[in-house]
Chimera marker file (.cmm) of the C-alpha trace (Angstrom):
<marker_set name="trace">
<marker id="1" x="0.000" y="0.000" z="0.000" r="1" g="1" b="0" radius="0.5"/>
<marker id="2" x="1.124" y="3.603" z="-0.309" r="1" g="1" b="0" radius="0.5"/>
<marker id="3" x="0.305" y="6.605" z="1.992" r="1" g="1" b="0" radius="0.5"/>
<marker id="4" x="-1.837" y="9.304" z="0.373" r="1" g="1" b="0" radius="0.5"/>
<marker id="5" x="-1.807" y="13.390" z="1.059" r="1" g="1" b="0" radius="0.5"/>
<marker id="6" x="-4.273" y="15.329" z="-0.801" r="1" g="1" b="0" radius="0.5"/>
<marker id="7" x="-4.251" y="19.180" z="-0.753" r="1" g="1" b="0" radius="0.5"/>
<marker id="8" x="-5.320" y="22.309" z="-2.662" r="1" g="1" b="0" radius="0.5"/>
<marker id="9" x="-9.188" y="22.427" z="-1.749" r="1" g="1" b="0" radius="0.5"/>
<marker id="10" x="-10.757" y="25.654" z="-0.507" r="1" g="1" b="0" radius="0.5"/>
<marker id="11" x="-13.810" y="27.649" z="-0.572" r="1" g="1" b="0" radius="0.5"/>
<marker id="12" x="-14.480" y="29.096" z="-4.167" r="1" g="1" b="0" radius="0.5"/>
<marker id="13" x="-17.533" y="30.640" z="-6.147" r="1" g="1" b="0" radius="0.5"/>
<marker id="14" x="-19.509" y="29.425" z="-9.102" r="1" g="1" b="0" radius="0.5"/>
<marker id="15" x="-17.366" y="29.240" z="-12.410" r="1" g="1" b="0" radius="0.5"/>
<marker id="16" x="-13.646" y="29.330" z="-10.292" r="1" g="1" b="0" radius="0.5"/>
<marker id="17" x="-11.092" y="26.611" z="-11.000" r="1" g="1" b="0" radius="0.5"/>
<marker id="18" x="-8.971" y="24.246" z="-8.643" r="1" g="1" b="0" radius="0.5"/>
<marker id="19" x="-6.433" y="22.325" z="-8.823" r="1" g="1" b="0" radius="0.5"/>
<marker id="20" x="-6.610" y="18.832" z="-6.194" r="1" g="1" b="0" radius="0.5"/>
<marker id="21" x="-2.792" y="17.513" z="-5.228" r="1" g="1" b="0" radius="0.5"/>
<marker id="22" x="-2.096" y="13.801" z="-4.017" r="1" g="1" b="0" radius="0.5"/>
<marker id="23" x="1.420" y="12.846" z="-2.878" r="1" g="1" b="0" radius="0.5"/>
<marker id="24" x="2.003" y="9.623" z="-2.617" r="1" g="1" b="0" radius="0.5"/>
<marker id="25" x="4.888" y="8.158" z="-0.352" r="1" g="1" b="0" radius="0.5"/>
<marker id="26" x="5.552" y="3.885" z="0.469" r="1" g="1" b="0" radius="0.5"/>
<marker id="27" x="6.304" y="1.798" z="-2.609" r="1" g="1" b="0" radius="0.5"/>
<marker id="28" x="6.279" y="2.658" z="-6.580" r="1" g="1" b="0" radius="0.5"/>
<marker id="29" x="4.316" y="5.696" z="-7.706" r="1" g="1" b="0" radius="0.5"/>
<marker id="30" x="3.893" y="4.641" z="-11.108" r="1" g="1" b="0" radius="0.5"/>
<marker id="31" x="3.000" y="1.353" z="-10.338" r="1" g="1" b="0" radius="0.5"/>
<marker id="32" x="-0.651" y="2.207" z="-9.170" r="1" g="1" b="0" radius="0.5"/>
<marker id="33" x="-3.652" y="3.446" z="-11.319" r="1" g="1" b="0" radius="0.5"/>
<marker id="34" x="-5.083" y="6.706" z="-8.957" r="1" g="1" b="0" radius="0.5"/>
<marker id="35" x="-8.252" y="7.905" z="-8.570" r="1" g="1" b="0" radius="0.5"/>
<marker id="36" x="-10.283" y="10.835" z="-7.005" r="1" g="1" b="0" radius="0.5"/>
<marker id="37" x="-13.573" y="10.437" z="-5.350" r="1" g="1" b="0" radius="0.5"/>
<marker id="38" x="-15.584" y="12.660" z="-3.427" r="1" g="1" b="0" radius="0.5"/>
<marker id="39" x="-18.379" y="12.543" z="-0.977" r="1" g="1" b="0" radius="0.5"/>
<marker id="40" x="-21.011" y="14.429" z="0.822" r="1" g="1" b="0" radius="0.5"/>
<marker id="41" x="-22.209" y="13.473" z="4.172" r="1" g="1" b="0" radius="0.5"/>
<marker id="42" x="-25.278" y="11.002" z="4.086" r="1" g="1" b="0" radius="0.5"/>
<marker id="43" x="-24.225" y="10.027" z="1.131" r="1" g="1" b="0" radius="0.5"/>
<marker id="44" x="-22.094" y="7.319" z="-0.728" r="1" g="1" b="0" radius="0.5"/>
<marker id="45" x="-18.400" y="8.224" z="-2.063" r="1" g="1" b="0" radius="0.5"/>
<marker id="46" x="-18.737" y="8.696" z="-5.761" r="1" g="1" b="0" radius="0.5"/>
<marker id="47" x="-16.235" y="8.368" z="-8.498" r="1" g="1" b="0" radius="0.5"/>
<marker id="48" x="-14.780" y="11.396" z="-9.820" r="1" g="1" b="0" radius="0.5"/>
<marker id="49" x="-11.545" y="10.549" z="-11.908" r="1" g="1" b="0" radius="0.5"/>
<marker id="50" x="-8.953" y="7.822" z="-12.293" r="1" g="1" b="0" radius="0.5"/>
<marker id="51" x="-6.134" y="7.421" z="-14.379" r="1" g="1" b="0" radius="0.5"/>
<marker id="52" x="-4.301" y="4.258" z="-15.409" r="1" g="1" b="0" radius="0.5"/>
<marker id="53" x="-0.976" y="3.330" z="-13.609" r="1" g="1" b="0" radius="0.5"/>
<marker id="54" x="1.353" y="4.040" z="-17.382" r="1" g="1" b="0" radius="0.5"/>
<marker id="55" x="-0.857" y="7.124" z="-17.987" r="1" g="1" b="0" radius="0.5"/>
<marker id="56" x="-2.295" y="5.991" z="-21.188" r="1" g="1" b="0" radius="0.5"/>
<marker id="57" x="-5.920" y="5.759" z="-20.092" r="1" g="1" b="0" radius="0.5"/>
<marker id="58" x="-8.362" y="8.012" z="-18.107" r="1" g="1" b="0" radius="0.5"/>
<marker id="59" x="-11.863" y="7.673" z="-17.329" r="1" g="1" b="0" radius="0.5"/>
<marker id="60" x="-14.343" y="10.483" z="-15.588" r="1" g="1" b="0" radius="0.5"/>
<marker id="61" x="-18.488" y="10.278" z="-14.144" r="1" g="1" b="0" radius="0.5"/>
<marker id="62" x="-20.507" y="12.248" z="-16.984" r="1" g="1" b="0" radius="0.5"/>
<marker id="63" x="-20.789" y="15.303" z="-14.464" r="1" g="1" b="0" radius="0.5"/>
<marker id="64" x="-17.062" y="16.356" z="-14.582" r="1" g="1" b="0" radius="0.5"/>
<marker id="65" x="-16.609" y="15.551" z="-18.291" r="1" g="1" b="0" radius="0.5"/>
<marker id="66" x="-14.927" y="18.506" z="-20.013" r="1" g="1" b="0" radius="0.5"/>
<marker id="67" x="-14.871" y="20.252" z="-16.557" r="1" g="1" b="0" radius="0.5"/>
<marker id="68" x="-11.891" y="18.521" z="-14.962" r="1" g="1" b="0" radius="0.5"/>
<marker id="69" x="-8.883" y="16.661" z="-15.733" r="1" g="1" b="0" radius="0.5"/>
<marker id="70" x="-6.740" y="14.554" z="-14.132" r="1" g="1" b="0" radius="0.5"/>
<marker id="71" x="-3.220" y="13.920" z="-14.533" r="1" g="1" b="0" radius="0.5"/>
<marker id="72" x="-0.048" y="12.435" z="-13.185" r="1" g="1" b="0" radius="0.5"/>
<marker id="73" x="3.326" y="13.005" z="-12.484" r="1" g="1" b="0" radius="0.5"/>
<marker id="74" x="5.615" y="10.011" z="-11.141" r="1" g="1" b="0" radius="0.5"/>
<marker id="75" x="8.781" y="11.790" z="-10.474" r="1" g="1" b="0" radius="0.5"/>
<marker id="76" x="7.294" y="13.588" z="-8.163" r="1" g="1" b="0" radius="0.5"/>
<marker id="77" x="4.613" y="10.594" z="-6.927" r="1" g="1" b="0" radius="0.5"/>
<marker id="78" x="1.926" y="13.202" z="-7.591" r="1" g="1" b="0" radius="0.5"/>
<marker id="79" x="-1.802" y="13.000" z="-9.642" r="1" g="1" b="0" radius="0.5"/>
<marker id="80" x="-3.191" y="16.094" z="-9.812" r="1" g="1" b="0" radius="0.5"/>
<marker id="81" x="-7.413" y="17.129" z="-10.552" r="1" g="1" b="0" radius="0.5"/>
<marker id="82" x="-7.686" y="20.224" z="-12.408" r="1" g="1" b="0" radius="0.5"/>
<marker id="83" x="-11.149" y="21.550" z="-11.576" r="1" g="1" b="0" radius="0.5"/>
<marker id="84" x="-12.612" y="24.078" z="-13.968" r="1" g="1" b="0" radius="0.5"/>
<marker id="85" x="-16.345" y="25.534" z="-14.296" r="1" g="1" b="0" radius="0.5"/>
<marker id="86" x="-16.724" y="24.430" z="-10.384" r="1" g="1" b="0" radius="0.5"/>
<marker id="87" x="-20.599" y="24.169" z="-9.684" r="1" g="1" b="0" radius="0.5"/>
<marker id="88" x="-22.134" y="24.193" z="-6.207" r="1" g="1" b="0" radius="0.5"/>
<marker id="89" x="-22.952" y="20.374" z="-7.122" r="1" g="1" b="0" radius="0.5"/>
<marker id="90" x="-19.339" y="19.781" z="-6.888" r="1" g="1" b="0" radius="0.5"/>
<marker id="91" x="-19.553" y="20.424" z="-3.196" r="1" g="1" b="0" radius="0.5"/>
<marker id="92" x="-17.613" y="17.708" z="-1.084" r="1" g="1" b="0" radius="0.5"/>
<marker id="93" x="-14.979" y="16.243" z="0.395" r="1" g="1" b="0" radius="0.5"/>
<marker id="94" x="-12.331" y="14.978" z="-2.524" r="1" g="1" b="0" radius="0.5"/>
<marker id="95" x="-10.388" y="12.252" z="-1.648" r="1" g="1" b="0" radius="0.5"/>
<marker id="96" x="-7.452" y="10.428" z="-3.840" r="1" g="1" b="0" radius="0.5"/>
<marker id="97" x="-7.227" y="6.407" z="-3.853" r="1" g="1" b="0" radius="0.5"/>
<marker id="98" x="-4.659" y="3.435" z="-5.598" r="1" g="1" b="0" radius="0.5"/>
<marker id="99" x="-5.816" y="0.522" z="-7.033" r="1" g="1" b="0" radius="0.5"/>
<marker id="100" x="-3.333" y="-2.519" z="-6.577" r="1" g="1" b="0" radius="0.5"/>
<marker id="101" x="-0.459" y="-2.258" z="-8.831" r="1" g="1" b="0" radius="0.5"/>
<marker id="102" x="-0.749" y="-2.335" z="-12.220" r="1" g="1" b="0" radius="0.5"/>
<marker id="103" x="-4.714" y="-2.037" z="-12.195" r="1" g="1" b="0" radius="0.5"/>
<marker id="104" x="-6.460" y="-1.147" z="-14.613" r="1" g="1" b="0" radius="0.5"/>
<marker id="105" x="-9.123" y="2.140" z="-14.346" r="1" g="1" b="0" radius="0.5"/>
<marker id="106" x="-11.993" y="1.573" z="-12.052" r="1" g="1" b="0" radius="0.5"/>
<marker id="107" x="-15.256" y="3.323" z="-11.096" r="1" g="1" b="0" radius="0.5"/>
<marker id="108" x="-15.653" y="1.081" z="-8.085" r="1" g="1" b="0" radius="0.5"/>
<marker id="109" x="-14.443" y="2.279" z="-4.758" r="1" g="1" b="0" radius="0.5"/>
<marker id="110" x="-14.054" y="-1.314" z="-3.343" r="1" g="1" b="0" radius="0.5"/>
<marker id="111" x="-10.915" y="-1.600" z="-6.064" r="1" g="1" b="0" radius="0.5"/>
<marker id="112" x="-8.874" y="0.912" z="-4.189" r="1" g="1" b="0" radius="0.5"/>
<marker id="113" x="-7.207" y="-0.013" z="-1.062" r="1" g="1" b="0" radius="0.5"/>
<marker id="114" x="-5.288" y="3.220" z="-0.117" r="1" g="1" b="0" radius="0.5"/>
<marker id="115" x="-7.189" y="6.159" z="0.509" r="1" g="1" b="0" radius="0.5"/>
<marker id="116" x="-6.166" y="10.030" z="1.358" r="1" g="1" b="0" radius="0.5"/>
<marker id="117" x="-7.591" y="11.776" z="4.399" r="1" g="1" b="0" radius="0.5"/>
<marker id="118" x="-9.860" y="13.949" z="2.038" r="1" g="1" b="0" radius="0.5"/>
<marker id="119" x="-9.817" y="17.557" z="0.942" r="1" g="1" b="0" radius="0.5"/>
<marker id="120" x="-12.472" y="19.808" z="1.203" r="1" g="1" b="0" radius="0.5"/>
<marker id="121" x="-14.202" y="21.268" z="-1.737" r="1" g="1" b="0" radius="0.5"/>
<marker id="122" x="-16.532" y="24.216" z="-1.292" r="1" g="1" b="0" radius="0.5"/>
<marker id="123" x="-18.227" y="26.006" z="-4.582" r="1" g="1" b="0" radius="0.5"/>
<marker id="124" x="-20.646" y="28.996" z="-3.563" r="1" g="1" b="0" radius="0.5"/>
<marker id="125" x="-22.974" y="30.284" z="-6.172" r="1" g="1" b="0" radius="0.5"/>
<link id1="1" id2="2" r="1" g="1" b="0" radius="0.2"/>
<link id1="2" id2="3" r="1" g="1" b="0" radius="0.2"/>
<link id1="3" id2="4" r="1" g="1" b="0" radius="0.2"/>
<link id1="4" id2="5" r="1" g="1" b="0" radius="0.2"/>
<link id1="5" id2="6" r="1" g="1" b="0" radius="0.2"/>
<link id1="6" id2="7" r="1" g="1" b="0" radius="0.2"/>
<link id1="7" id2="8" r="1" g="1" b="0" radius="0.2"/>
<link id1="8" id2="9" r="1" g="1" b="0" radius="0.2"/>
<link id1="9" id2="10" r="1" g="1" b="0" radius="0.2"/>
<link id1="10" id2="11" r="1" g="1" b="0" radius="0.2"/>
<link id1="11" id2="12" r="1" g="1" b="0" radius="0.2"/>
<link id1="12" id2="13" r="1" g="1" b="0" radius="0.2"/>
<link id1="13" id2="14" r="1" g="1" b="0" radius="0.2"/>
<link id1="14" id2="15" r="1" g="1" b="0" radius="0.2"/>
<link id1="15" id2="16" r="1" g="1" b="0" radius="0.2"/>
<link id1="16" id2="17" r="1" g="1" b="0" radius="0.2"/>
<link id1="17" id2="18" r="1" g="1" b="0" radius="0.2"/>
<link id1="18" id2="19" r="1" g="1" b="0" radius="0.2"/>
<link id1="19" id2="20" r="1" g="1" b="0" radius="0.2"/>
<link id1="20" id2="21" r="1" g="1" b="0" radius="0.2"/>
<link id1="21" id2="22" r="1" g="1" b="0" radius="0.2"/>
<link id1="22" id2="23" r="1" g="1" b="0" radius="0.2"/>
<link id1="23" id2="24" r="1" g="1" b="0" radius="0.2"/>
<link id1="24" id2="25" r="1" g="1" b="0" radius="0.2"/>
<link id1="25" id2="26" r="1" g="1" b="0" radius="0.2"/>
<link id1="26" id2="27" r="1" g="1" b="0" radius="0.2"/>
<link id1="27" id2="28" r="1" g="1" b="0" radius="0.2"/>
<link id1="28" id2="29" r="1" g="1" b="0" radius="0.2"/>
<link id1="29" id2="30" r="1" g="1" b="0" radius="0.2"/>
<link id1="30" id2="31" r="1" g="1" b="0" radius="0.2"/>
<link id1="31" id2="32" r="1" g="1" b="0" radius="0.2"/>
<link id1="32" id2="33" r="1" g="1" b="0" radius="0.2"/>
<link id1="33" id2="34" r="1" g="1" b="0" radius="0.2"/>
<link id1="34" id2="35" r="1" g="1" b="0" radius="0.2"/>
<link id1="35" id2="36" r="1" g="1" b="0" radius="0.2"/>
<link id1="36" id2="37" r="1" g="1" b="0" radius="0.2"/>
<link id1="37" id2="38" r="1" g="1" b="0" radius="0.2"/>
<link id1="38" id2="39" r="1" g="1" b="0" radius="0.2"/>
<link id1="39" id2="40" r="1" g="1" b="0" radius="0.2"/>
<link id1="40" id2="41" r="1" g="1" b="0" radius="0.2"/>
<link id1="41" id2="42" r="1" g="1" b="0" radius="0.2"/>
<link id1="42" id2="43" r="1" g="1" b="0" radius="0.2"/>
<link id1="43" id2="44" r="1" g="1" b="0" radius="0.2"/>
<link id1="44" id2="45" r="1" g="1" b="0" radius="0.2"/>
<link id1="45" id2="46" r="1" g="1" b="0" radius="0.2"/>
<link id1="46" id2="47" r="1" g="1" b="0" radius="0.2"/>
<link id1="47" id2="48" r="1" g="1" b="0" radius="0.2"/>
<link id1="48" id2="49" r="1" g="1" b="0" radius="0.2"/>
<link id1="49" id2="50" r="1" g="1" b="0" radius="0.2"/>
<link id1="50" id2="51" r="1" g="1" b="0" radius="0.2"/>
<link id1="51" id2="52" r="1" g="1" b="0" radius="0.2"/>
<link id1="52" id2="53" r="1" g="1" b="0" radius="0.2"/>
<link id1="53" id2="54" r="1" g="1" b="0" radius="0.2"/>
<link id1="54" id2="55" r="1" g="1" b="0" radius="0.2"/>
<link id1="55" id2="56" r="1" g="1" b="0" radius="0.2"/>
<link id1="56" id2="57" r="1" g="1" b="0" radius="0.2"/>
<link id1="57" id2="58" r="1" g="1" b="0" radius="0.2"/>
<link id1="58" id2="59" r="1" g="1" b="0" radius="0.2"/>
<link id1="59" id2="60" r="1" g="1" b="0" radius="0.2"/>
<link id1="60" id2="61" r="1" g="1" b="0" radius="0.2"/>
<link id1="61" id2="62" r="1" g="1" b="0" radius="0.2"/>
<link id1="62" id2="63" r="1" g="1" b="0" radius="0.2"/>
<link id1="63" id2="64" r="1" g="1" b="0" radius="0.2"/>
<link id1="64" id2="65" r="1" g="1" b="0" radius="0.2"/>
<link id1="65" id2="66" r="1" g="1" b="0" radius="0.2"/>
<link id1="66" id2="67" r="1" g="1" b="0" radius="0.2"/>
<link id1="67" id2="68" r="1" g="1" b="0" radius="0.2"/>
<link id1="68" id2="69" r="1" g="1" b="0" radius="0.2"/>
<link id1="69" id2="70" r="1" g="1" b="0" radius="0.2"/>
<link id1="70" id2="71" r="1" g="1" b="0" radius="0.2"/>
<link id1="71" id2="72" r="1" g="1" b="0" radius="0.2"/>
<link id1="72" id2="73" r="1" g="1" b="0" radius="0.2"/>
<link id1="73" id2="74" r="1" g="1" b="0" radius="0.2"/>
<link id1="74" id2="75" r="1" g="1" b="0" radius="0.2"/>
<link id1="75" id2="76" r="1" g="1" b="0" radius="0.2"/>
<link id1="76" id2="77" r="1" g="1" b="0" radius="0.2"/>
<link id1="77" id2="78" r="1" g="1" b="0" radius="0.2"/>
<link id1="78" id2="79" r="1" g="1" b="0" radius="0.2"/>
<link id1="79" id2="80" r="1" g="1" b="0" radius="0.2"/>
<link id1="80" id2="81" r="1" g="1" b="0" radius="0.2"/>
<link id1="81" id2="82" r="1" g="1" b="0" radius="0.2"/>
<link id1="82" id2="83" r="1" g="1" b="0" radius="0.2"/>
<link id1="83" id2="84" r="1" g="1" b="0" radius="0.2"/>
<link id1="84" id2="85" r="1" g="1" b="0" radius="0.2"/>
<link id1="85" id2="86" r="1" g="1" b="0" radius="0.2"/>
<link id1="86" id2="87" r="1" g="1" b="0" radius="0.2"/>
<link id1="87" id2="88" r="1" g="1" b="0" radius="0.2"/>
<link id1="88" id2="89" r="1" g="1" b="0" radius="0.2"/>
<link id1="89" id2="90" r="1" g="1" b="0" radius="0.2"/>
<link id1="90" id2="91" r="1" g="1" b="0" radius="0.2"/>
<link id1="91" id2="92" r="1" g="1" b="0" radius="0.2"/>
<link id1="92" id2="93" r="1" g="1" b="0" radius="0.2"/>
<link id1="93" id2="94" r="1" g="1" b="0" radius="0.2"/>
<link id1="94" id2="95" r="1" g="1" b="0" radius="0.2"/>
<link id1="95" id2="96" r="1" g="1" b="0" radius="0.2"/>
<link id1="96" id2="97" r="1" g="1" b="0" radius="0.2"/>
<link id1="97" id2="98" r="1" g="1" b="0" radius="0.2"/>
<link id1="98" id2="99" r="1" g="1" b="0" radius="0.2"/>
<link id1="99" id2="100" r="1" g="1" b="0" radius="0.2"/>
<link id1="100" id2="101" r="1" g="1" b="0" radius="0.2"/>
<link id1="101" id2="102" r="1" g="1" b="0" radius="0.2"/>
<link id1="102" id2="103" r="1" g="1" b="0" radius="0.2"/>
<link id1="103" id2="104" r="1" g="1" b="0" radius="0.2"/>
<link id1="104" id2="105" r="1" g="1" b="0" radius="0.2"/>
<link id1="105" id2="106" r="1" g="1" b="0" radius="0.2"/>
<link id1="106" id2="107" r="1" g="1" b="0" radius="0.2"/>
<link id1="107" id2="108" r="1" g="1" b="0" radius="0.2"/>
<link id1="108" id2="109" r="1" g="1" b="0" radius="0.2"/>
<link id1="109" id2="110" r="1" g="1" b="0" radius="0.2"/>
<link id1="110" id2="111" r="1" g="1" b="0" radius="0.2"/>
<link id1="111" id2="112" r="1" g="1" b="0" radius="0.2"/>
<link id1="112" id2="113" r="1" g="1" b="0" radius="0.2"/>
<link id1="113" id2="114" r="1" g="1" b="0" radius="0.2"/>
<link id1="114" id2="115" r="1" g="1" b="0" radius="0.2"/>
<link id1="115" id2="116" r="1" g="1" b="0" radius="0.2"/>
<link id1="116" id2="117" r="1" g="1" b="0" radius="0.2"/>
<link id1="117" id2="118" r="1" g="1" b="0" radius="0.2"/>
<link id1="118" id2="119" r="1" g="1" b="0" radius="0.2"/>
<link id1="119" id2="120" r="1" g="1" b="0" radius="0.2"/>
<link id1="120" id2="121" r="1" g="1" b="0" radius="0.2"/>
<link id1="121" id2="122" r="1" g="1" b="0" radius="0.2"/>
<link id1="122" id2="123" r="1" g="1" b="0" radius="0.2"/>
<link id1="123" id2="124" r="1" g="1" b="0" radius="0.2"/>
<link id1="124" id2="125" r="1" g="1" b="0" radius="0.2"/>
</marker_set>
């Protein structure tokens, strides 16, 4: 497993942008497909993001498509969420995860077994 620090959330208004950090620390970056979920309390976590452990392949829920990108960079152990067009619906906590190594994308939160203590994501309109 790796250890997972996201940062970068805040309190913005309708139509800002953000950009979501997760540092990764333990074994091999690169080796683990990341993604970003998010949740609101009283409700499930729900996929956001993930991309594939080489890079090659992302995948996004319909409600962020066009609106946010995610991204990677293994030499510093860091995948990033550019948020753009934030919406009040975007309201939550965010939280990073990995996958076991050499995963595949997933939508599922039970694939990911190393999870971030959340950042908080806060879109006024």
């Amino acid at each position: 497993q790796v250890q997972l620090v996201e940062s970068g959330g805040g309190l913005v208004q309708t139509g800002d942008s953000l950009r979501l950090s997760c540092t990764a620390s333990g074994r091999t970056f690169s080796a683990y497909t990341m993604g970003w979920f998010r949740q609101v309390p009283g409700k499930e976590r729900e996929f956001v993001a993930a991309i594939r452990w080489s890079g090659g392949r992302t995948a996004y829920t319909d409600s962020v498509k066009g609106r946010f990108t995610i991204s990677r960079d293994n030499a510093k152990n860091t995948v990033y969420l550019q948020m753009n067009s934030l919406k009040p619906e975007d309201t939550a906590a965010y939280y990073c995860a990995a996958t076991n190594p050499f995963s595949d994308v997933n939508d599922s939160a039970r694939r990911y077994n190393s999870w971030g203590q959340g950042t908080q994501v806060t879109v006024s309109s």
